[in-house]
VOGU-3710 file (C-alpha; in Angstrom, 3 decimals, decimal comma):
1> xxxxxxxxxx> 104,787/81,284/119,766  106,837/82,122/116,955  108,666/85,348/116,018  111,303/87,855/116,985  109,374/88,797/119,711  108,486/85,379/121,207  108,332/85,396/124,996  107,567/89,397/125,484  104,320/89,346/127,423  102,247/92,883/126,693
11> xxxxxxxxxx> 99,035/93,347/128,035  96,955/95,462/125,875  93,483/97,415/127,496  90,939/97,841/124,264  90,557/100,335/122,443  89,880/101,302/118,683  91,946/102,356/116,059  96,105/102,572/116,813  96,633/100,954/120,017  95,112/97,860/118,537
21> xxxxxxxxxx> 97,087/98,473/115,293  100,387/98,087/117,838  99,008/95,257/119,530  98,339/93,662/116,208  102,022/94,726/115,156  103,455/93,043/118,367  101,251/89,362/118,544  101,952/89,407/114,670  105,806/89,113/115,814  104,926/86,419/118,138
31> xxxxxxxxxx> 104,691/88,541/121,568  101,848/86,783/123,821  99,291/89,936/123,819  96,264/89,917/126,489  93,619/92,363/125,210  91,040/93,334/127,960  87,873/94,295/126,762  85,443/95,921/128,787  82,650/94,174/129,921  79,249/95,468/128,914
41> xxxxxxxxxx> 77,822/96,667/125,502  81,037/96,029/123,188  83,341/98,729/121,445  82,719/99,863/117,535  86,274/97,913/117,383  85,568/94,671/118,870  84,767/91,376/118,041  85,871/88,909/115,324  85,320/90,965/112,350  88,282/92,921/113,132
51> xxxxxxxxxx> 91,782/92,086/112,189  93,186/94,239/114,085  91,924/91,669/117,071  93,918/88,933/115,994  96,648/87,337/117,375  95,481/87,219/121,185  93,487/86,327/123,699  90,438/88,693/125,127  89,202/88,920/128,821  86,049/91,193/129,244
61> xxxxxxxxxx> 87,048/93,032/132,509  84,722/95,880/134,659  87,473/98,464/134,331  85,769/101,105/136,909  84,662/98,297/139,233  87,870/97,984/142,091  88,226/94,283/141,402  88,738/94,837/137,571  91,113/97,530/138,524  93,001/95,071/140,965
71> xxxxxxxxxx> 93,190/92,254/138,423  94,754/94,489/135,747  96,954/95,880/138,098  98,063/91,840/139,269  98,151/91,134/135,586  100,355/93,630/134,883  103,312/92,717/137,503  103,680/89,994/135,200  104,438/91,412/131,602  106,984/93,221/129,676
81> xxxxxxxxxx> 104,860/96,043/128,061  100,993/97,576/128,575  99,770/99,570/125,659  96,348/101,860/126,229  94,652/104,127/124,312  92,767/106,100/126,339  92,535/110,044/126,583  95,270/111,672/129,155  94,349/111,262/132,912  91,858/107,842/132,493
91> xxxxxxxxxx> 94,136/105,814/133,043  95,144/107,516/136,669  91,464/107,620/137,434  91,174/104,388/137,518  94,870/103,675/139,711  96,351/102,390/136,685  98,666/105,253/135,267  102,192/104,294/134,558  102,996/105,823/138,294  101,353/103,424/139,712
101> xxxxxxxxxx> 101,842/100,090/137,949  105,871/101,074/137,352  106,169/101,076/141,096  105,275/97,441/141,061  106,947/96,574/138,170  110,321/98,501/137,322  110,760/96,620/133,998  106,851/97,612/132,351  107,211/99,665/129,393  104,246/101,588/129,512
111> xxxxxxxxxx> 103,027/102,539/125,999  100,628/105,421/125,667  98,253/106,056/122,110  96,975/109,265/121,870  95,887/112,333/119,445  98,196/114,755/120,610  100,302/113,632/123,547  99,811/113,363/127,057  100,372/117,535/127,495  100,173/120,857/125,196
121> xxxxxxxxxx> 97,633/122,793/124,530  95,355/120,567/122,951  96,067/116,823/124,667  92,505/116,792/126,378  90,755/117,870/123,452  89,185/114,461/121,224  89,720/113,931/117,448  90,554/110,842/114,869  92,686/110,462/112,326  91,464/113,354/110,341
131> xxxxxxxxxx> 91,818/115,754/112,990  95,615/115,120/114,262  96,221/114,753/110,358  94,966/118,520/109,983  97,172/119,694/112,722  100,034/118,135/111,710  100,025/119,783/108,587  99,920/116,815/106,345  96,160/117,094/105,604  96,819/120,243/103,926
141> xxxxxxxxxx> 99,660/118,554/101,512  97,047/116,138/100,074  95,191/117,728/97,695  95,113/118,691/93,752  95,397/122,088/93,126  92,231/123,990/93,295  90,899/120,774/95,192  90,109/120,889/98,908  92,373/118,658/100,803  91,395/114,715/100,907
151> xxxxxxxxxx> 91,824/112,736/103,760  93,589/109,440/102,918  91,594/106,579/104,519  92,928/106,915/108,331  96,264/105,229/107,415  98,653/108,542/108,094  97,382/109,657/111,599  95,941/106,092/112,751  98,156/103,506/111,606  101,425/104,706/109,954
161> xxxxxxxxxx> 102,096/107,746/112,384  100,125/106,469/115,218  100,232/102,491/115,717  103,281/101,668/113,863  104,897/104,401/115,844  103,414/103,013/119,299  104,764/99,509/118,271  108,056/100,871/117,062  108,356/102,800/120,432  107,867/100,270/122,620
171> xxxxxxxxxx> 110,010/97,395/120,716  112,497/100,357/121,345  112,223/100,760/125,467  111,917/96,935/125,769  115,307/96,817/123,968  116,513/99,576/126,431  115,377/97,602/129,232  117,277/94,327/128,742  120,469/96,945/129,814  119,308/99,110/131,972
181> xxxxxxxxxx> 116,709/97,012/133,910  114,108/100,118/133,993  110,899/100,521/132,018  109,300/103,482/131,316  106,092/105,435/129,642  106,222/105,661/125,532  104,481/108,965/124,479  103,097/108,262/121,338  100,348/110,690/119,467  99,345/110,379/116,323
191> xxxxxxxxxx> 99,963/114,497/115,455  103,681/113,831/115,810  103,578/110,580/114,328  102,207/111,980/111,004  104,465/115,406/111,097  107,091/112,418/111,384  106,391/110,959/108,044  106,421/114,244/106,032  109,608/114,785/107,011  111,087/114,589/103,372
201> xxxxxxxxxx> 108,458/117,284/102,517  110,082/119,592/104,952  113,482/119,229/103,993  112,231/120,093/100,369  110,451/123,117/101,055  112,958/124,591/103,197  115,611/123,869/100,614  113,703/125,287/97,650  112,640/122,290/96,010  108,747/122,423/97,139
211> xxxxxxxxxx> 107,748/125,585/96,097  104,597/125,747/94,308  100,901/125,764/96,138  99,537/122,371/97,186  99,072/120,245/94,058  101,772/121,520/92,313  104,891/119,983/93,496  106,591/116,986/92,048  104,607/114,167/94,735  101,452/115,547/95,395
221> xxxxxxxxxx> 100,159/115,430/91,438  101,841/118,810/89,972  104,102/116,270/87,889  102,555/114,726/85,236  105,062/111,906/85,441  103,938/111,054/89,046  100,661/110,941/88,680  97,349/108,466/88,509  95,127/108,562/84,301  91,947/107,186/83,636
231> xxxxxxxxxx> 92,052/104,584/81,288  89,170/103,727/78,342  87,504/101,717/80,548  87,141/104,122/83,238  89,960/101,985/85,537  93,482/103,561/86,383  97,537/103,764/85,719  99,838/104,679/88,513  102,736/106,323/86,513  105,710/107,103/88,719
241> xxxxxxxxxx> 108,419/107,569/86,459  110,596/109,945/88,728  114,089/109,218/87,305  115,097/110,411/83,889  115,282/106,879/81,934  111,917/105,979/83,302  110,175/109,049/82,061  112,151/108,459/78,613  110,620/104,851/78,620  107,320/105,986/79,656
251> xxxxxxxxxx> 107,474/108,898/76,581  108,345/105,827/74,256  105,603/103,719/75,011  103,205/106,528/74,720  104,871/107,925/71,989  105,193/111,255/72,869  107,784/113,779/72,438  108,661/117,128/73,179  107,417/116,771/77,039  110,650/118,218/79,120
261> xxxxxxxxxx> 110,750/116,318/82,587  111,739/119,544/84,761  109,991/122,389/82,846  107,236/122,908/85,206  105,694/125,380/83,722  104,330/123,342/81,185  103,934/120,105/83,631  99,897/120,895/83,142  100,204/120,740/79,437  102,457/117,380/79,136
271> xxxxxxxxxx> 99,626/116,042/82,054  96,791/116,999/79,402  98,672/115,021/76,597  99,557/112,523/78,607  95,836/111,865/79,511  94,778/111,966/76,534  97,140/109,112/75,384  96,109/106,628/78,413  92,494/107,216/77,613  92,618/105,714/74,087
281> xxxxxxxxxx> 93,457/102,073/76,141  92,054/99,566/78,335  93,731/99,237/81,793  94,965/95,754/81,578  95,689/96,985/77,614  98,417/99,779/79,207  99,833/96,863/81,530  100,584/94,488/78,507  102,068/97,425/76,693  104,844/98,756/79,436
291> xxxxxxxxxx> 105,062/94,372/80,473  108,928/94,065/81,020  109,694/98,108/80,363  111,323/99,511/83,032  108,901/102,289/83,707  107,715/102,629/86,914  104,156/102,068/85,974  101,264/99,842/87,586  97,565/99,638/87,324  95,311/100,986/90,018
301> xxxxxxxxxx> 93,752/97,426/91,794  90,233/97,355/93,289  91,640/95,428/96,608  89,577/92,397/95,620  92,065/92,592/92,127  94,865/92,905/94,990  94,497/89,868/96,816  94,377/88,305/93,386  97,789/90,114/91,810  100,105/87,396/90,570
311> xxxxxxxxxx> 102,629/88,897/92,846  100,389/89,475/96,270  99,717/85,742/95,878  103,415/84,384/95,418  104,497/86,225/98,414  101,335/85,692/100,489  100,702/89,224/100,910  97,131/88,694/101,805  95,958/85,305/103,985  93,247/84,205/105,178
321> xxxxxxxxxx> 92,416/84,264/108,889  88,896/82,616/110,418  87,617/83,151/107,115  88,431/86,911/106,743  90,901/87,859/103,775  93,586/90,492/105,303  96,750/91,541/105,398  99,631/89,018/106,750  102,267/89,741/109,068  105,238/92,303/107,845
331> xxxxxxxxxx> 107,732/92,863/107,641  109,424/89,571/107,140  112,698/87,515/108,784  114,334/85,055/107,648  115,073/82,750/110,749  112,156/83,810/113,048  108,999/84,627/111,236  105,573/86,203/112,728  102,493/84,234/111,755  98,990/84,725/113,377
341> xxxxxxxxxx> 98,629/82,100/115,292  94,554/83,124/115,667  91,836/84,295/114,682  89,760/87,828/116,728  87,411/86,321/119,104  84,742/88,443/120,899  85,557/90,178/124,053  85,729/88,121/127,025  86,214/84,544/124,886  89,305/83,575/126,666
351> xxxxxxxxxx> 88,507/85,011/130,886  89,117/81,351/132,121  92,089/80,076/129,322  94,027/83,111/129,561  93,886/83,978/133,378  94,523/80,325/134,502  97,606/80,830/132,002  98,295/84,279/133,626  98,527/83,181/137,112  95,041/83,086/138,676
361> xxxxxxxxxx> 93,641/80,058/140,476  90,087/78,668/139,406  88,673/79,985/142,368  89,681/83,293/141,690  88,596/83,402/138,213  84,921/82,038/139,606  84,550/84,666/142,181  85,342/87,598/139,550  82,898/86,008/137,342  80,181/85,709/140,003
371> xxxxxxxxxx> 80,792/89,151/140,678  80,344/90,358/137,054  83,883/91,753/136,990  84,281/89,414/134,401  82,185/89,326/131,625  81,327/88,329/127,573  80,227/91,001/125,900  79,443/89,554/122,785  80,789/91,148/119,616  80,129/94,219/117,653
381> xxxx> 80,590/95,963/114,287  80,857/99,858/113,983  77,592/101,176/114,838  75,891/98,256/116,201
//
């Protein structure tokens, strides 16, 4: 293995959605991940569609069958980190809270993925990313004015203020550890994770300088100079000309005058004009006009145009693993970089490879699968 991270063992039990997005994160950085799976009828995340399953191997264990409990709680004597997903209290009810398994292992930095923490008011109740988005107030920042609020994809709650943060939280105890010799539990829930990244927004309005309704501030489309136009082909330009000499280039290439940066009582007006402009051109026609202007202006890509950009392509933003086109490992270091070193496989792929390499014996592993505490599942899209 390869990365930062190389010779962290985390074992990972499956879920959907930000616990896998950590996992991910982690095997991307070259930690050796073990995702169990549950045996049985497969989750809406798993299987080798999914790259968010890359990177590790996949046993297909009978979680509420004592065995499956055992060999999870063997398994996890021997890593660095576990990372679950589940809603508070499962993971006791089946002798495998962070009580439990830190009493056998001091070191185990115990990371936990959930909604809205493991207490409050509201940690039992269930949600997704729209939900802990709502509460955290963010949700209600995303919207034009006069427009109901519009969720963005589930990459605030899920991902950015849920994964990343589980990933980022548990890098951060196993750094702790190396001094202090002690694991503990990471508390991670996507409600704080996303009032985390509006931070910025916070500091603004309590200073004075967010003070109009949703839609009408300087970010969330209010300014016309931060803001997305249709083009004559019905495509898009992303103008984000915040800084005075952008806007002034951005004015020049439009050629428009009289349009006053900070006067926002007539942003909607310079937005109108502005429009109007961007309509009379092509897309790719706007991008050869502002090519080499310092502007801060890009066109909207389709993410099939994305994977193509010039730029994605020269930094290998995008690769291509087991024949599926995604995202590659970030962020990037200069003397020890991630790679994905495979490709998802379905649940249960790897029982004999990865528990021989965990410690088992082959008798072991043949009595678990005899007794169907071991299993393949098969794989699965959303749905199916």
């Amino acid at each position: 293995m390869s990365g930062p991270l190389a010779g962290i063992r985390v074992l990972e039990i499956a879920g959907i959605g930000p616990a896998p997005f950590a996992a991910m994160m982690l095997a991307d950085m070259g930690a050796e991940v073990l995702r169990v799976d549950r045996a049985g009828p497969p989750d809406a995340g798993a299987g080798t569609w999914n790259p968010l399953n890359r990177g590790r191997r996949s046993v297909a264990v009978d979680l509420k069958h004592p065995d499956g409990q055992a060999l999870v709680a063997r398994l996890s004597k021997d890593c660095d980190a576990l990372l679950e997903g589940f809603r508070p209290g499962v993971m006791e009810r089946l002798g495998l809270g962070p009580d439990a398994l830190l009493a056998d292992n001091p070191r185990l930095v115990y990371g936990r993925m959930t909604g809205y923490g493991q207490d409050g008011p509201l940690h039992a109740e269930v949600g997704h990313d729209i939900n802990y988005l709502a509460i955290s107030g963010v949700l209600g920042m995303v919207r034009r004015t006069g427009d109901r609020p519009l969720a963005p994809l589930n990459l605030v709650a899920d991902f950015g203020g849920g994964g990343m943060l589980l990933a980022f939280g548990v890098v951060s105890a196993l750094l702790e550890a190396r001094g202090s010799g002690r694991g503990q539990v990471v508390d991670a829930a996507m409600v704080e994770g996303s009032a985390l990244l509006s931070a910025l927004v916070h500091g603004m309005r309590a200073n004075g300088m967010w003070d109009a309704p949703a839609g009408g501030n300087w970010l969330d489309s209010g300014a016309p100079w931060y803001e997305v136009y249709e083009t004559a082909d019905g495509e898009h330009l992303a103008i984000g000309a915040l800084e005075p000499h952008f806007y002034a280039e951005v004015l020049r290439v439009l050629q428009l005058d009289d349009a006053p940066q900070w006067d926002q009582t007539r942003w909607p007006e310079i937005g109108e004009r502005i429009a109007r402009v961007v309509r009379t051109r092509t897309r790719d026609e706007w991008v050869a006009a502002f090519d080499g202007v310092d502007s801060c202006v890009s066109p909207v890509l389709h993410p099939d145009e994305a994977v193509a950009h010039p730029h994605n392509r020269a930094r290998s933003t995008f690769i291509d693993v087991g024949g599926t086109v995604q995202p590659a490992p970030a962020p990037r270091f200069s003397r020890t970089p991630g790679c994905v070193d495979r490709a998802p496989v379905h649940p249960g792929a790897d029982n004999r490879e990865a528990l021989l390499h965990w410690g088992l014996d082959a008798g072991e592993i043949d009595a678990l699968l005899e007794s169907k505490v071991l299993g393949e599942s098969g794989g699965g899209r959303p749905g199916s």
